[in-house]
Structure formats: C-alpha cells, structure tokens
Jmol script that loads the backbone (N, CA, C; Angstrom):
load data "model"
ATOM      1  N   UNK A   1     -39.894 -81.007  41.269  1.00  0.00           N
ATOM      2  CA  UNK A   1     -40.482 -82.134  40.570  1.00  0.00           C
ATOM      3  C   UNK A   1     -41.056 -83.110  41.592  1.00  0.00           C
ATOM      4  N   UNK A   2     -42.178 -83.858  41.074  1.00  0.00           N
ATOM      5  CA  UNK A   2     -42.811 -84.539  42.279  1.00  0.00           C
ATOM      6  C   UNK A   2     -42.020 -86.230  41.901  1.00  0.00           C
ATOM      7  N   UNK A   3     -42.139 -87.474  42.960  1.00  0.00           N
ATOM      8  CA  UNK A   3     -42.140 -88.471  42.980  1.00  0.00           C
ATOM      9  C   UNK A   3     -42.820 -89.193  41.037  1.00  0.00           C
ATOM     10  N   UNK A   4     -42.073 -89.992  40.645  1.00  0.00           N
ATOM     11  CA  UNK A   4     -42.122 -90.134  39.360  1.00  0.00           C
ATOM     12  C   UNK A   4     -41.973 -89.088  38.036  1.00  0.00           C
ATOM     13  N   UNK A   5     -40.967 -89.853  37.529  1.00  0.00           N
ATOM     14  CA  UNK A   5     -40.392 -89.065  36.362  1.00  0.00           C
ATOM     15  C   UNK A   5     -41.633 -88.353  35.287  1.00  0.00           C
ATOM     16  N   UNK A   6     -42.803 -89.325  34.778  1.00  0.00           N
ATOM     17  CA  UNK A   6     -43.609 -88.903  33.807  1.00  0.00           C
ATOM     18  C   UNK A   6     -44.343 -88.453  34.429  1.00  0.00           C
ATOM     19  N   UNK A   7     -44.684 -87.710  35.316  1.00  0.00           N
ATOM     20  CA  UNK A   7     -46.077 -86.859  35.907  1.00  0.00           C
ATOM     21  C   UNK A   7     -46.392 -86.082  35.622  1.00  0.00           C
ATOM     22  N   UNK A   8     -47.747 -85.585  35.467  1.00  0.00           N
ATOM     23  CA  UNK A   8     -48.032 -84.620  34.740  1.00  0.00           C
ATOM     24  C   UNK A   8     -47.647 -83.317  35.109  1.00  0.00           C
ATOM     25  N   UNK A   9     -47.450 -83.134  36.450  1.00  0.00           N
ATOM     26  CA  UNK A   9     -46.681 -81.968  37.410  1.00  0.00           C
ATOM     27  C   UNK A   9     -45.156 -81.895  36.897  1.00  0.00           C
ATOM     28  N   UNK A  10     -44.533 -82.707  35.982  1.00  0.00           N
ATOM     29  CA  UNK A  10     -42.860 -82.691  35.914  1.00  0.00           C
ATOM     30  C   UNK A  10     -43.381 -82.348  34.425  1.00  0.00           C
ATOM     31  N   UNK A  11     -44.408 -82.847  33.591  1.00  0.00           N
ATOM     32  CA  UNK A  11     -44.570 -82.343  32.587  1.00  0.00           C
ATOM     33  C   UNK A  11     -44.029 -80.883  32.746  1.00  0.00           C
ATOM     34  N   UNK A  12     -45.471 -80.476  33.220  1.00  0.00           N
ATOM     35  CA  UNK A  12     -45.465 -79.188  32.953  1.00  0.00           C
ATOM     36  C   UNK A  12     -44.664 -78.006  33.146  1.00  0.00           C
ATOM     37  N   UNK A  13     -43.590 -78.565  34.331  1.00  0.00           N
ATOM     38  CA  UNK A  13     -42.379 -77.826  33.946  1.00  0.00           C
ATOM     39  C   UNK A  13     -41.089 -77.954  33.113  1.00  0.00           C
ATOM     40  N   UNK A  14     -41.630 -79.336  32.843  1.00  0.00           N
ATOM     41  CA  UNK A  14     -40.775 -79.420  31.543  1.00  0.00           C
ATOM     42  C   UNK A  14     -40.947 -78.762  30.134  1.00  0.00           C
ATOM     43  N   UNK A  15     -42.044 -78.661  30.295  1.00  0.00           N
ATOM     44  CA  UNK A  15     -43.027 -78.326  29.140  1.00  0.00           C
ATOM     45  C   UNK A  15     -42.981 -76.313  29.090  1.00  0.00           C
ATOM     46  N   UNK A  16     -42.983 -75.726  30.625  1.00  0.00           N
ATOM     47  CA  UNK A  16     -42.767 -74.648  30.739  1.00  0.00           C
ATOM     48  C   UNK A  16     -41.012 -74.456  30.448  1.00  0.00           C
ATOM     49  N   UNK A  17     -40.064 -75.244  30.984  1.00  0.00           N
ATOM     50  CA  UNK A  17     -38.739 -74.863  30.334  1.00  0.00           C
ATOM     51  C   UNK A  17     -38.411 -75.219  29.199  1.00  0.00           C
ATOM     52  N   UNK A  18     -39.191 -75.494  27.960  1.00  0.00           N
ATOM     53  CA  UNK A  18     -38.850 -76.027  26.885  1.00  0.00           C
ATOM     54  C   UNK A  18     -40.255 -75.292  26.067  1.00  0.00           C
ATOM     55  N   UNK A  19     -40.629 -74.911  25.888  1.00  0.00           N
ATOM     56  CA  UNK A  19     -42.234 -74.766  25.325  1.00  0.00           C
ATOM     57  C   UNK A  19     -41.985 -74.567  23.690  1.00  0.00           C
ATOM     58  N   UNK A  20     -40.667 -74.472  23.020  1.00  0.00           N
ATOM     59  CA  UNK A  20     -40.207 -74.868  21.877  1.00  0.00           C
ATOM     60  C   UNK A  20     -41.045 -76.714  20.979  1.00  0.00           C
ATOM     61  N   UNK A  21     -40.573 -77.196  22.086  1.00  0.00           N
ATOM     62  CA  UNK A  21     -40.758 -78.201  21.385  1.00  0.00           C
ATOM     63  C   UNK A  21     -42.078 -78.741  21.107  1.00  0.00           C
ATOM     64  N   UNK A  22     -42.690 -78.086  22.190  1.00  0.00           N
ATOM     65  CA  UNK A  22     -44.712 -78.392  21.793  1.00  0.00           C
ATOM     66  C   UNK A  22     -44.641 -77.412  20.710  1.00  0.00           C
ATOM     67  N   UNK A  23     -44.471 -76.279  20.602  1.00  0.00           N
ATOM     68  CA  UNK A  23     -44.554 -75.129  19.467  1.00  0.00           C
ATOM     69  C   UNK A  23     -44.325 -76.233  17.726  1.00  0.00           C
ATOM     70  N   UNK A  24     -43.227 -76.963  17.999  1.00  0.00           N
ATOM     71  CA  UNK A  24     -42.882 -78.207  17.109  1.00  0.00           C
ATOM     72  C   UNK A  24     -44.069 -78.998  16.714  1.00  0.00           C
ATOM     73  N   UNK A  25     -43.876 -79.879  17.982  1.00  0.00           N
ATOM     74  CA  UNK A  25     -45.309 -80.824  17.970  1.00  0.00           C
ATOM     75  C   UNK A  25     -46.449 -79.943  17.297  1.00  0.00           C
ATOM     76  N   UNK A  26     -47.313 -79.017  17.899  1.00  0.00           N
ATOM     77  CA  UNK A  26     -48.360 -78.815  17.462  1.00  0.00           C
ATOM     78  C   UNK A  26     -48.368 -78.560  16.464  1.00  0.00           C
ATOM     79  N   UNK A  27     -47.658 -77.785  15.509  1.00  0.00           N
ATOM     80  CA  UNK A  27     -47.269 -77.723  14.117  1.00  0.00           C
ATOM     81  C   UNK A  27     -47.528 -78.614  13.631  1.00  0.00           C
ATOM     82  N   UNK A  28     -46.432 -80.022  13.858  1.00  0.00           N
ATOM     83  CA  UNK A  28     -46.669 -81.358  12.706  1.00  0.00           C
ATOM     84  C   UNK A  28     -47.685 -81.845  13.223  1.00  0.00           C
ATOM     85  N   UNK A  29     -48.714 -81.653  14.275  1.00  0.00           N
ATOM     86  CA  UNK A  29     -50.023 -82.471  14.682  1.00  0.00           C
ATOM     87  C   UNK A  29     -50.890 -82.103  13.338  1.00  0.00           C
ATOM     88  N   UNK A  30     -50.803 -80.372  13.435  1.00  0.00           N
ATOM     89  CA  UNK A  30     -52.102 -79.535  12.644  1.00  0.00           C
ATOM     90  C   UNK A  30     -51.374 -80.601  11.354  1.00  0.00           C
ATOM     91  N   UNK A  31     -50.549 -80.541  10.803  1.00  0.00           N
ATOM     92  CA  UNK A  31     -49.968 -80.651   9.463  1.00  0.00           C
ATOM     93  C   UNK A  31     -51.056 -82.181   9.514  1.00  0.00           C
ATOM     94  N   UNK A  32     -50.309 -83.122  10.267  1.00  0.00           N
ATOM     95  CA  UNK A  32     -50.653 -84.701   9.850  1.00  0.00           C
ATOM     96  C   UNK A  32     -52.234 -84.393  10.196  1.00  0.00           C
ATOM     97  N   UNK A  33     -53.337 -83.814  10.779  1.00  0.00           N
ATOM     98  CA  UNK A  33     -54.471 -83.728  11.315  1.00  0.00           C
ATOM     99  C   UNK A  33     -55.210 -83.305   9.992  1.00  0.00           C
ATOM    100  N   UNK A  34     -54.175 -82.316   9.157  1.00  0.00           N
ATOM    101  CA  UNK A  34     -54.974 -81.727   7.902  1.00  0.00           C
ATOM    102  C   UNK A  34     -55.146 -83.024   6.667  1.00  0.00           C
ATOM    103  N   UNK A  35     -54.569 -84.151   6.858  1.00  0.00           N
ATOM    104  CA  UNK A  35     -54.383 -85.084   6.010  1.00  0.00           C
ATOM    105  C   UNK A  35     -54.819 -86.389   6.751  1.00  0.00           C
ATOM    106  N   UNK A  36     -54.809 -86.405   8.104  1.00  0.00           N
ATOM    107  CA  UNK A  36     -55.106 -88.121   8.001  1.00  0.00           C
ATOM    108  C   UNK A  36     -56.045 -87.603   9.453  1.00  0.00           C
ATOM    109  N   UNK A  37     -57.110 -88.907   9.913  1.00  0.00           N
ATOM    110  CA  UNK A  37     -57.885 -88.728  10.881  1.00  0.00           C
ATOM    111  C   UNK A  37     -57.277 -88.874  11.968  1.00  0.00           C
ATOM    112  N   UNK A  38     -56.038 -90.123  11.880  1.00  0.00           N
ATOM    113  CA  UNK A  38     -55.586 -90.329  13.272  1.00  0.00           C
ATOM    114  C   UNK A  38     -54.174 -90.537  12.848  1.00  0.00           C
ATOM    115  N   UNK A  39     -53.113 -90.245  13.575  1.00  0.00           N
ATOM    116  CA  UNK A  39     -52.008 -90.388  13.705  1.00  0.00           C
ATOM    117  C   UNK A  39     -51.215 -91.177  14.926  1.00  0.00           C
ATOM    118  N   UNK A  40     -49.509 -91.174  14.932  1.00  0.00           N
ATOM    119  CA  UNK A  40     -49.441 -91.037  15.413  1.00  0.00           C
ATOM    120  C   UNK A  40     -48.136 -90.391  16.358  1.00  0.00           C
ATOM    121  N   UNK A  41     -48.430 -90.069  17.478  1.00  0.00           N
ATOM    122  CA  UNK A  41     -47.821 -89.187  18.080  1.00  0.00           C
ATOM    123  C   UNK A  41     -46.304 -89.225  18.320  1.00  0.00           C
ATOM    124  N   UNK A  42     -45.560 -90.597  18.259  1.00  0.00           N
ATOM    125  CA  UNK A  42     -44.329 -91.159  18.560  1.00  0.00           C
ATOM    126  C   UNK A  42     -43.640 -90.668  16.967  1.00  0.00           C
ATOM    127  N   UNK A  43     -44.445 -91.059  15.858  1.00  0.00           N
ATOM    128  CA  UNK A  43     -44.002 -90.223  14.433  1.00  0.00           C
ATOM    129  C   UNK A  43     -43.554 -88.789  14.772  1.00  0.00           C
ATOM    130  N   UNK A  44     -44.533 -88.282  15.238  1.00  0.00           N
ATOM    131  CA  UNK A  44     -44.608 -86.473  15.367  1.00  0.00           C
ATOM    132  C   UNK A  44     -43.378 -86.215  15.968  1.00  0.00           C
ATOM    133  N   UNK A  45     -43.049 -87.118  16.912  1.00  0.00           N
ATOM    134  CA  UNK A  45     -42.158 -86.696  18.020  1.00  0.00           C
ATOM    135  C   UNK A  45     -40.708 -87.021  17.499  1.00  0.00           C
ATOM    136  N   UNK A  46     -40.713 -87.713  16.580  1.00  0.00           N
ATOM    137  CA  UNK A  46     -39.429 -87.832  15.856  1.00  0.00           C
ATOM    138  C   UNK A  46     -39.225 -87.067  14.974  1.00  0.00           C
ATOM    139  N   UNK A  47     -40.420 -86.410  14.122  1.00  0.00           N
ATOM    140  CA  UNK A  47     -39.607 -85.174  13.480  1.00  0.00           C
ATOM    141  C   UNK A  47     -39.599 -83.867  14.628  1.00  0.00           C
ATOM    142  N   UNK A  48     -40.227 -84.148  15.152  1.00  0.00           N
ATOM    143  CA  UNK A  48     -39.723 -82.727  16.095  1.00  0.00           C
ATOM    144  C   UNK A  48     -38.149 -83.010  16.624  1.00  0.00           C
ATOM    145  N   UNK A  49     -37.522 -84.295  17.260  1.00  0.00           N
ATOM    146  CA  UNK A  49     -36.467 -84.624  17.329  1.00  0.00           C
ATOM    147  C   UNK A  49     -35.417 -84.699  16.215  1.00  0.00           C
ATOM    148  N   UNK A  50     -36.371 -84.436  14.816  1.00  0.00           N
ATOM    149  CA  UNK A  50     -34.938 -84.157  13.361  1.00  0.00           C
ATOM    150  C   UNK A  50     -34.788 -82.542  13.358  1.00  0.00           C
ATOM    151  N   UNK A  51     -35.771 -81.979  13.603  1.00  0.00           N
ATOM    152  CA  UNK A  51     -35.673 -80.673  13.784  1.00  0.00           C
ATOM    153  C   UNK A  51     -35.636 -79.675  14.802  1.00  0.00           C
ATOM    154  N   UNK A  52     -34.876 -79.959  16.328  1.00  0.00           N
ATOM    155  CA  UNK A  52     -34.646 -79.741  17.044  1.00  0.00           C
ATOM    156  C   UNK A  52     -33.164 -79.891  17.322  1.00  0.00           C
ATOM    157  N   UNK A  53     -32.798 -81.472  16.229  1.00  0.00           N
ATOM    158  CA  UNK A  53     -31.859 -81.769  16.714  1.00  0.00           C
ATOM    159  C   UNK A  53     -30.522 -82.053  15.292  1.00  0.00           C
ATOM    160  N   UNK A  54     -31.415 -81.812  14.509  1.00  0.00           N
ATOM    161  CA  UNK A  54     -30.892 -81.863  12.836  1.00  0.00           C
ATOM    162  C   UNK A  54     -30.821 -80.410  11.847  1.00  0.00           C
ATOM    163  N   UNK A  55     -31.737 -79.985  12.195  1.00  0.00           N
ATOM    164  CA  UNK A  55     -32.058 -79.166  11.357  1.00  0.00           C
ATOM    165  C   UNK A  55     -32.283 -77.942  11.979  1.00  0.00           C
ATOM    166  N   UNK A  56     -31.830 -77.515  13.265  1.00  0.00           N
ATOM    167  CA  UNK A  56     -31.913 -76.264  13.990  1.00  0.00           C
ATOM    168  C   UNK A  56     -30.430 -75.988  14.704  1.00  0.00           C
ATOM    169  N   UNK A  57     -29.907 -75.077  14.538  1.00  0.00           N
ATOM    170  CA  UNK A  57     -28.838 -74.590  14.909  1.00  0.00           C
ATOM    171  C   UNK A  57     -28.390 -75.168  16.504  1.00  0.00           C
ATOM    172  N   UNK A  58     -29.810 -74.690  17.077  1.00  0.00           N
ATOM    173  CA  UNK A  58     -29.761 -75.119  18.630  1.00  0.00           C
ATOM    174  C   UNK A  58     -30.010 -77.073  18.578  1.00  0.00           C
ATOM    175  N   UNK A  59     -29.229 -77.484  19.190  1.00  0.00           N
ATOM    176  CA  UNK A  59     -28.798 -78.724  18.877  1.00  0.00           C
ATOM    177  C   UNK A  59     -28.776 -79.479  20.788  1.00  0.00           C
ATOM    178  N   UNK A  60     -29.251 -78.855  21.551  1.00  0.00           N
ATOM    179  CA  UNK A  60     -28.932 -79.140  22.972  1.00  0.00           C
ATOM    180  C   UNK A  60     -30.477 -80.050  23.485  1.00  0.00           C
ATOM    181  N   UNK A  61     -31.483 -80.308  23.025  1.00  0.00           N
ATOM    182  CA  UNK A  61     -32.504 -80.342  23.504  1.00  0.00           C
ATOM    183  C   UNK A  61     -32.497 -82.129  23.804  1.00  0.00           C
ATOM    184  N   UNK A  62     -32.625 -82.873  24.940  1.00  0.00           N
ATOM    185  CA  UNK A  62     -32.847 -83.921  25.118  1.00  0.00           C
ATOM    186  C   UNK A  62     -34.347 -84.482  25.397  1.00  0.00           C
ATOM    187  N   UNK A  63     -34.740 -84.801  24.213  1.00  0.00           N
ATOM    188  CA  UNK A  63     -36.131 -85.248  24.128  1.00  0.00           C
ATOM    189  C   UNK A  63     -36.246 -86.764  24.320  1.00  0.00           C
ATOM    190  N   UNK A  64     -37.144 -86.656  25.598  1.00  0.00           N
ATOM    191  CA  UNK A  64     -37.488 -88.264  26.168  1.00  0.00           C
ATOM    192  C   UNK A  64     -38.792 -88.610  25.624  1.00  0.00           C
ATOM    193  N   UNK A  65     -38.936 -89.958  25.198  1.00  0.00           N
ATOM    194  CA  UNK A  65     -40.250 -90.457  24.711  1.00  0.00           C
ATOM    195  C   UNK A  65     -41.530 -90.278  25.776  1.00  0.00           C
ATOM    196  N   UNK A  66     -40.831 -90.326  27.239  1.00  0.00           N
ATOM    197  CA  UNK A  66     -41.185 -90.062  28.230  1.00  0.00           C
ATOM    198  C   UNK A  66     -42.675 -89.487  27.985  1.00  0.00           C
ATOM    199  N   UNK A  67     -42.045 -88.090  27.630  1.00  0.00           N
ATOM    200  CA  UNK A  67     -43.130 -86.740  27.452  1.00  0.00           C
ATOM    201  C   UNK A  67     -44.049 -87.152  26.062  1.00  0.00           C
ATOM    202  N   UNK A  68     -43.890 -88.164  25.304  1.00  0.00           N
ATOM    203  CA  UNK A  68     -44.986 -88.368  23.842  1.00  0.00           C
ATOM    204  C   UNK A  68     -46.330 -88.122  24.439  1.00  0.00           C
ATOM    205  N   UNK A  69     -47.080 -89.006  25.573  1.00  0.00           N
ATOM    206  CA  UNK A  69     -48.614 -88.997  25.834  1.00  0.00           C
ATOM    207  C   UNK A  69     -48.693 -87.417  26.425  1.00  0.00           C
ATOM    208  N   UNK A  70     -47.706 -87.116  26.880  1.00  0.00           N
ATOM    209  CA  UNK A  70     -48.361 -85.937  27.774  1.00  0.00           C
ATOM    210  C   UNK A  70     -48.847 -84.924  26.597  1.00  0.00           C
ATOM    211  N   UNK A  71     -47.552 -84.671  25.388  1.00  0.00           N
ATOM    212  CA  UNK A  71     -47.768 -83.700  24.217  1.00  0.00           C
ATOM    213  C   UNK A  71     -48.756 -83.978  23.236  1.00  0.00           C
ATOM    214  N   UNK A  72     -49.541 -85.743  23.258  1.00  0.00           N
ATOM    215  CA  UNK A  72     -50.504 -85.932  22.396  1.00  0.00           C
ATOM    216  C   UNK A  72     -51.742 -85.217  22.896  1.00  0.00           C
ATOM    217  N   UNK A  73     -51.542 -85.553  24.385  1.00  0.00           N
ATOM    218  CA  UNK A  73     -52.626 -85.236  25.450  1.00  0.00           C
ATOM    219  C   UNK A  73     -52.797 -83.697  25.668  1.00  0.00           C
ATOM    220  N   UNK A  74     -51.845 -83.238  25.462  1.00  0.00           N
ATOM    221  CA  UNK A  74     -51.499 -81.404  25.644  1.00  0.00           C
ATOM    222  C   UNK A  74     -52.513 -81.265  23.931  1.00  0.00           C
ATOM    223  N   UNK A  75     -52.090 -81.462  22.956  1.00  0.00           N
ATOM    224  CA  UNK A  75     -52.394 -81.209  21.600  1.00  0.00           C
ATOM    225  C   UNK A  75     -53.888 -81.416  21.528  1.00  0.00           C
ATOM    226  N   UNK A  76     -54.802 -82.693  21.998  1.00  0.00           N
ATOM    227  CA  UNK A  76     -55.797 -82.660  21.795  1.00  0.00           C
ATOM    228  C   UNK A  76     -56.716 -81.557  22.476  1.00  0.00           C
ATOM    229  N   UNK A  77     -56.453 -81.522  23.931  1.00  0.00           N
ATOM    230  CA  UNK A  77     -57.064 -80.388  24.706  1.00  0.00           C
ATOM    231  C   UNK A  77     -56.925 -79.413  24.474  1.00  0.00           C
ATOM    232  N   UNK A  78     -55.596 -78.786  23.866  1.00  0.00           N
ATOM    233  CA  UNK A  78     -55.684 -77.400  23.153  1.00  0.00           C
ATOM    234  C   UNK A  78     -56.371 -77.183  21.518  1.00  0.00           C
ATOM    235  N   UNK A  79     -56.961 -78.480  20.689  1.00  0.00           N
ATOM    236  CA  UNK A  79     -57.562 -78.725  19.612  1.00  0.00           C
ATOM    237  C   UNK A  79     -58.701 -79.412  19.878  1.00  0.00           C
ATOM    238  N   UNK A  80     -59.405 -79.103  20.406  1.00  0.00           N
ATOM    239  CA  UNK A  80     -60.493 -80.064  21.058  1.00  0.00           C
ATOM    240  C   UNK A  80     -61.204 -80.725  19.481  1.00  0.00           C
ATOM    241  N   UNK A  81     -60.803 -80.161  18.980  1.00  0.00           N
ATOM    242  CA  UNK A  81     -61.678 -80.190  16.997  1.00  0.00           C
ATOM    243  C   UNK A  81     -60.840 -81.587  17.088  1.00  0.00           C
ATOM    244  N   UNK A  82     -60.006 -81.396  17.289  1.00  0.00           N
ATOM    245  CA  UNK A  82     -58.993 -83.096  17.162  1.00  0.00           C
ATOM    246  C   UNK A  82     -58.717 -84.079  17.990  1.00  0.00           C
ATOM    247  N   UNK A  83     -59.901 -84.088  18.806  1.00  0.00           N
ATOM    248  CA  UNK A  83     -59.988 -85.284  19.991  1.00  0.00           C
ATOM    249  C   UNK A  83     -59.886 -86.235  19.129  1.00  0.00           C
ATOM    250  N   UNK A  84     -59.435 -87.287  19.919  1.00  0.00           N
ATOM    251  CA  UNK A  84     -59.270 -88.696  19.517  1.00  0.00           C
ATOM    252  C   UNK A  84     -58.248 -88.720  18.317  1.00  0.00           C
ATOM    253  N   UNK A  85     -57.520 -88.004  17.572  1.00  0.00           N
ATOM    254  CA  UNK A  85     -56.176 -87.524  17.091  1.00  0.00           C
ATOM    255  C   UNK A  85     -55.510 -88.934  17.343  1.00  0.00           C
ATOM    256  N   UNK A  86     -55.234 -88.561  18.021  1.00  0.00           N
ATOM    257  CA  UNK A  86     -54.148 -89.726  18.740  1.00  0.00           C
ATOM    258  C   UNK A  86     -54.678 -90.251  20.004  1.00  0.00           C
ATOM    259  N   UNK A  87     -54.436 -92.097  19.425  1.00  0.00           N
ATOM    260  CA  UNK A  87     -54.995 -92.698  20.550  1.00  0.00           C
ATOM    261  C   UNK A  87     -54.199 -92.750  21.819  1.00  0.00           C
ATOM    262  N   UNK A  88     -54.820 -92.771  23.099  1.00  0.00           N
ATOM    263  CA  UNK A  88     -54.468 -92.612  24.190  1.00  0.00           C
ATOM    264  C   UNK A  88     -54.847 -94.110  25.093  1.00  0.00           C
ATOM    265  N   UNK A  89     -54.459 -94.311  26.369  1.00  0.00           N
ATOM    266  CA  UNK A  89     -54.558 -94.979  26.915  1.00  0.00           C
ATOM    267  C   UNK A  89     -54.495 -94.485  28.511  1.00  0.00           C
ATOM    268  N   UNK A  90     -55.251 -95.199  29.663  1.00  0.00           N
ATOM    269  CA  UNK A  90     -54.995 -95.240  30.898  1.00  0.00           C
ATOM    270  C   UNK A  90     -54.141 -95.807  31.580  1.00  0.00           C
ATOM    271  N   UNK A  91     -53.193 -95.785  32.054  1.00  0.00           N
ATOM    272  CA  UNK A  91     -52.545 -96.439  32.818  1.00  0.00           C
ATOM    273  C   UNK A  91     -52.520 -96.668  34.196  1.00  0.00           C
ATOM    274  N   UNK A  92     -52.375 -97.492  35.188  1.00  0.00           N
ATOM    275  CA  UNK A  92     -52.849 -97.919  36.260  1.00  0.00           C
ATOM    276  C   UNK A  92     -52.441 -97.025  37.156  1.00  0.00           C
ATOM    277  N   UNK A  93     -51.287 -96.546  36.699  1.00  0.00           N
ATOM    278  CA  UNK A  93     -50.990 -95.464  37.531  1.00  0.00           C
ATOM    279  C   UNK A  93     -50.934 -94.954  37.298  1.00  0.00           C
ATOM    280  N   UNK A  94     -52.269 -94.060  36.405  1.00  0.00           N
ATOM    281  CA  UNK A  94     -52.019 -92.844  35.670  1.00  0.00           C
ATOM    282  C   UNK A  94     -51.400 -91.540  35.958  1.00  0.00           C
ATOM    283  N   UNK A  95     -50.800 -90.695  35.662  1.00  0.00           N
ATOM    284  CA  UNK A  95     -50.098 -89.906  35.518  1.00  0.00           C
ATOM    285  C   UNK A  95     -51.064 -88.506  35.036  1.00  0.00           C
ATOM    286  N   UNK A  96     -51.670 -88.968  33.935  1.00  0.00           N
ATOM    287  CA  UNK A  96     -52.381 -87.863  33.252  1.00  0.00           C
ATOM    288  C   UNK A  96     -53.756 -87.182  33.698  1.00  0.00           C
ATOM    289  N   UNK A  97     -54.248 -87.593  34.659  1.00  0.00           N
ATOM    290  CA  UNK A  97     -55.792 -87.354  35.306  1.00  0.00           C
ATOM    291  C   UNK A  97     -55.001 -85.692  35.713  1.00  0.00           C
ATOM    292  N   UNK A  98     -55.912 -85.044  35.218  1.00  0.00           N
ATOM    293  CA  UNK A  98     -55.763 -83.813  35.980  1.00  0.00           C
ATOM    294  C   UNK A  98     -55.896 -83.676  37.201  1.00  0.00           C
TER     295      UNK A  98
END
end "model"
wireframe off; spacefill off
backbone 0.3
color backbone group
C-alpha cells in the first residue's frame, strides 16, 4: 500500500481483495440509474453495507466510507452511459487522477 490510506493504488487492492462488494455497488448503481438521473453514492454504499453485513451469511466485511468516491468513480468509468451519475469532486490532494 502506498503513503495515504484513500489512494487510488490502496483502492485497487482493496478493491482486488474484496471485488464482492463493487459486484454490490454496481448492481444498486444500475438499479437507482434505471430510475433516477443522479444519485447518491453514500446511499448505495449503505445498502451494500445491509447486505454484506445483514443480509449475507458472510458477515466479516469492514466497509470504510473511505472507498465511496473511488466505487462512484469505478461505476461511472465502467458505465460511461452514466457519467455524471454521481457527483464527484476534486480534491487538493487528489487521490483519484489516474
């Protein structure tokens, strides 16, 4: 893992040891995407956290809010049809620049 917790480099191996929970996310993205223009992503991420952590046998998964922009940001680029989905922001020290 590199220097800072939210980077997009710690993403992605977070994201590679867990790839369950985007499988989640992108699900309720398509779902809320088929009904509303924009959402948002901190919602999504709490039912993925009722059903990861409520409603699935496997009950171990510690989901940090941490990872919300990276999985909004993961969701749009793999839906390019659903840019602007969820609003995003820059941060000064961004994290997310490829």
């Amino acid at each position: 893992m590199t220097i800072g917790k939210w980077t997009k480099e710690n993403f992605d191996v977070y994201h590679k040891e867990n790839p369950e929970i985007y499988n989640y996310f992108e699900r309720f993205a398509l779902i809320a995407a088929s009904r509303r223009k924009y959402y948002s992503a901190k919602s999504i991420f709490h039912r993925v956290r009722w059903e990861s952590m409520v409603s699935s046998i496997d009950d171990d998964y510690k989901i940090d809010d941490g990872w919300i922009s990276h999985y909004a940001r993961k969701f749009m680029e793999d839906h390019p049809e659903h840019e602007g989905f969820f609003k995003t922001r820059v941060r000064r020290d961004s994290y997310h620049e490829s």
